[in-house]
C-alpha positions in Angstrom: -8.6 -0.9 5.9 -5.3 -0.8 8.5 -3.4 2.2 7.3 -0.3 0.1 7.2 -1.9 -2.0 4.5 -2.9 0.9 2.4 0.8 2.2 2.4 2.1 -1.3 1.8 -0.4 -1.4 -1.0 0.8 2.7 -2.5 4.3 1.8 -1.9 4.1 -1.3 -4.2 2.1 0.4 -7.0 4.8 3.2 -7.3 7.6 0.4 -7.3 6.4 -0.3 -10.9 6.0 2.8 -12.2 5.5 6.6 -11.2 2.3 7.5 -10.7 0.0 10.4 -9.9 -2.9 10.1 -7.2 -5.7 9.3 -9.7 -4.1 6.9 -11.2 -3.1 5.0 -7.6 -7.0 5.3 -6.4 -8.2 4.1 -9.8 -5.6 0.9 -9.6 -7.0 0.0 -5.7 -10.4 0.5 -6.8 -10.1 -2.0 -9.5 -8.5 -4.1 -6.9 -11.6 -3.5 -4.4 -9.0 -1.7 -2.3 -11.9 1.2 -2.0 -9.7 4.3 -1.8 -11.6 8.0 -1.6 -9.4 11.3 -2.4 -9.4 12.0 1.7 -8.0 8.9 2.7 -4.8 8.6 -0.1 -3.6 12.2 0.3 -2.9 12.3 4.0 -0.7 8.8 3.3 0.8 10.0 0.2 2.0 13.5 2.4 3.0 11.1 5.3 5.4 8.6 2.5 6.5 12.0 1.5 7.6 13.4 4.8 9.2 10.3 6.1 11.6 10.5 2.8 9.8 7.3 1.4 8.5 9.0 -1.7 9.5 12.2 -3.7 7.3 13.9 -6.5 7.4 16.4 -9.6 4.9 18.2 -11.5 4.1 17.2 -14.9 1.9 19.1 -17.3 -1.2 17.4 -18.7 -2.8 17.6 -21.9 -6.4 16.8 -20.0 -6.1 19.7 -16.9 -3.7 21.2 -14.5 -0.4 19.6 -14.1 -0.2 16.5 -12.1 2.3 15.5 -9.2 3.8 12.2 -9.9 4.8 10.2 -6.5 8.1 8.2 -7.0 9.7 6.2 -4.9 12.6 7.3 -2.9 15.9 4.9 -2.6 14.8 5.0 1.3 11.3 4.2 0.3 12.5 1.2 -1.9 14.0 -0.5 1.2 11.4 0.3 3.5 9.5 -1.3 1.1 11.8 -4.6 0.8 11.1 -4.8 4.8 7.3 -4.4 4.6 7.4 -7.1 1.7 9.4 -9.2 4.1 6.9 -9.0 6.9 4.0 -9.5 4.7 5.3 -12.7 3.6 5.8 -13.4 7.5 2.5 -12.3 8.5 0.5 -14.6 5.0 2.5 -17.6 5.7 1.5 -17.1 9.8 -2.4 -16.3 9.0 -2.1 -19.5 6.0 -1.3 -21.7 8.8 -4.0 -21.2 11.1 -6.7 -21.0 8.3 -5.4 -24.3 7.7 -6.2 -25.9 10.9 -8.4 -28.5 10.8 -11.8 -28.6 12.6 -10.5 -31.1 15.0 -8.1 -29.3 16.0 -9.7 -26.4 17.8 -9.5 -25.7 21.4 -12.8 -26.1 23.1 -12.9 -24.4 26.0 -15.0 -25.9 29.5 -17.5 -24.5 31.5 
């Protein structure tokens, strides 16, 4: 998957609520977004570091505390602008699925 997806897809799970990493994999899995540990951490550290996310620890009553990724007030409008260009980028890929058979370009010999 293009990494820009996968952020699109992190930064729009932590709009609705904080979340820890377990919790973001487990919600793209059930969404057949297949994430592994070694591909979310690298994107969550690269959010963090480009002030689009912030974090605290939180103790657990299952384990060691957990880091909770938030998002930042730079991170909500990076956000609006990837929402924007998604929007864009569906409506541009909905109107070429729609093209009818007869209307394909055949090239000649």
């Amino acid at each position: 998957m293009r990494k820009g997806i996968l952020e699109y897809c992190i930064l729009k799970i932590l709009s609705s609520k904080d979340s820890y990493a377990f919790e973001i994999i487990k919600k793209l899995k059930s969404l057949k977004l297949i994430v592994v540990e070694g591909t979310l951490y690298p994107l969550l550290s690269r959010l963090k570091n480009g002030n689009f996310l912030s974090y605290r620890w939180e103790e657990s009553n299952q384990g060691p505390p957990r880091k909770y990724y938030k998002l930042t007030s730079e991170g909500e409008i990076f956000l609006k602008e990837l929402d924007n260009s998604w929007e864009e980028l569906a409506e541009a890929v909905n109107k070429i699925r729609a093209i009818k058979k007869e209307n394909k370009i055949v090239l000649k010999k």
